[in-house]
C-alpha positions in Angstrom: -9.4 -6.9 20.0 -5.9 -7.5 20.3 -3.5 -5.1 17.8 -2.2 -8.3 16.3 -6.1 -9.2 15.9 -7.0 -5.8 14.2 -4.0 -6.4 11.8 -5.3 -9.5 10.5 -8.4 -8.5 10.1 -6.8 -5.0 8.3 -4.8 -7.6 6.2 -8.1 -9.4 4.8 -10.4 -6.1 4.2 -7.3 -3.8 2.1 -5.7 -6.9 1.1 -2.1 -5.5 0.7 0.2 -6.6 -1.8 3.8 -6.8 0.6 5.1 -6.1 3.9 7.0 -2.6 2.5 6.6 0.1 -0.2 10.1 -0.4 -1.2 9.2 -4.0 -1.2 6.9 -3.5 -4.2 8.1 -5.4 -7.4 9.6 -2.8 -10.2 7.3 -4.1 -12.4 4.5 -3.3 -10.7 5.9 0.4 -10.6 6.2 0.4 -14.2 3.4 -0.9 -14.7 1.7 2.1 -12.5 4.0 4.4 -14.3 3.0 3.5 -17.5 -1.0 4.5 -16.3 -0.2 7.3 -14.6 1.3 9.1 -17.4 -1.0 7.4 -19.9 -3.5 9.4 -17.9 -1.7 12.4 -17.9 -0.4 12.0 -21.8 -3.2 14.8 -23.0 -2.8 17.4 -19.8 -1.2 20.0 -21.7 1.4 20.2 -18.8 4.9 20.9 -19.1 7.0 17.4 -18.8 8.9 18.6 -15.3 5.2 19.3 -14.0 4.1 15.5 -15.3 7.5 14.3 -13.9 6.8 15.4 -10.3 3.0 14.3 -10.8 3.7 11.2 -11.3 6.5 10.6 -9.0 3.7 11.7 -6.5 1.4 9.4 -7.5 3.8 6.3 -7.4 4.2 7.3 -3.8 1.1 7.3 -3.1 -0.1 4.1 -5.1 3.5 2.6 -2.9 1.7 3.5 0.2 -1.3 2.3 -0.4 -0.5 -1.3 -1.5 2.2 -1.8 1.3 1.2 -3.2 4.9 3.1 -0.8 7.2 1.9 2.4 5.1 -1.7 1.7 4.7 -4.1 3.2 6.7 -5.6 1.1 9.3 -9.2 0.4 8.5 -10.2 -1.5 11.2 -8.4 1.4 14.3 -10.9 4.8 13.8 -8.0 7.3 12.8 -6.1 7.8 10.0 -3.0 6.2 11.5 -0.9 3.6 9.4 -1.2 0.0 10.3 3.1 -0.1 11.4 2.3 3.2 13.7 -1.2 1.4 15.3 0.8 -2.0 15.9 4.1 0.4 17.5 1.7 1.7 19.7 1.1 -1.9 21.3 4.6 -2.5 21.6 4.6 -5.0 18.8 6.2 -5.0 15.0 4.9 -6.2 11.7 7.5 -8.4 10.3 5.6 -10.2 7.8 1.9 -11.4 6.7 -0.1 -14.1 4.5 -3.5 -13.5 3.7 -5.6 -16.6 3.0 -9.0 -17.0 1.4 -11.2 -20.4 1.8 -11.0 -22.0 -0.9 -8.0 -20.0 -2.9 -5.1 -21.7 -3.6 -1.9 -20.4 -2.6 0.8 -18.8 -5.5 
């Protein structure tokens, strides 16, 4: 199919939460902070250790909820979905993902 195609379809399988990672609501990110070092609360590691953990892992959650950093699952590869649609000439400048029978927020 057509890149635009293989993005939509991307869009409904991973289900993204925004566009871009810096796009992601700071609650969100707190909320995800709050987890993370929940999680890492009994580690035994130093604080500047958890500290750079952490920050790793927000990243990483960042990239994996945002559109344009995700990995496309519909291209074989481990290309992002922005770098897939560059390749054909095109941009992502914005999705909605729609579900029968879901009402929109």
């Amino acid at each position: 199919g057509t890149a635009a195609h293989q993005a939509a379809m991307h869009c409904v399988a991973a289900r993204p939460a925004c566009l871009a990672a810096e796009l992601i609501p700071e609650a969100a990110l707190t909320a995800e902070e709050a987890v993370l070092r929940a999680q890492m609360a009994d580690s035994g590691k130093p604080p500047d250790i958890v500290d750079k953990a952490v920050a790793g892992r927000l990243k990483k959650y960042a990239a994996e909820k945002a559109l344009r950093s995700q990995v496309h699952v519909v291209v074989e590869g481990k290309d992002t979905v922005a770098k897939v649609v560059a390749a054909a000439g095109l941009e992502v400048a914005g999705f909605d993902v729609f579900g029968v029978g879901e009402a929109e927020d």
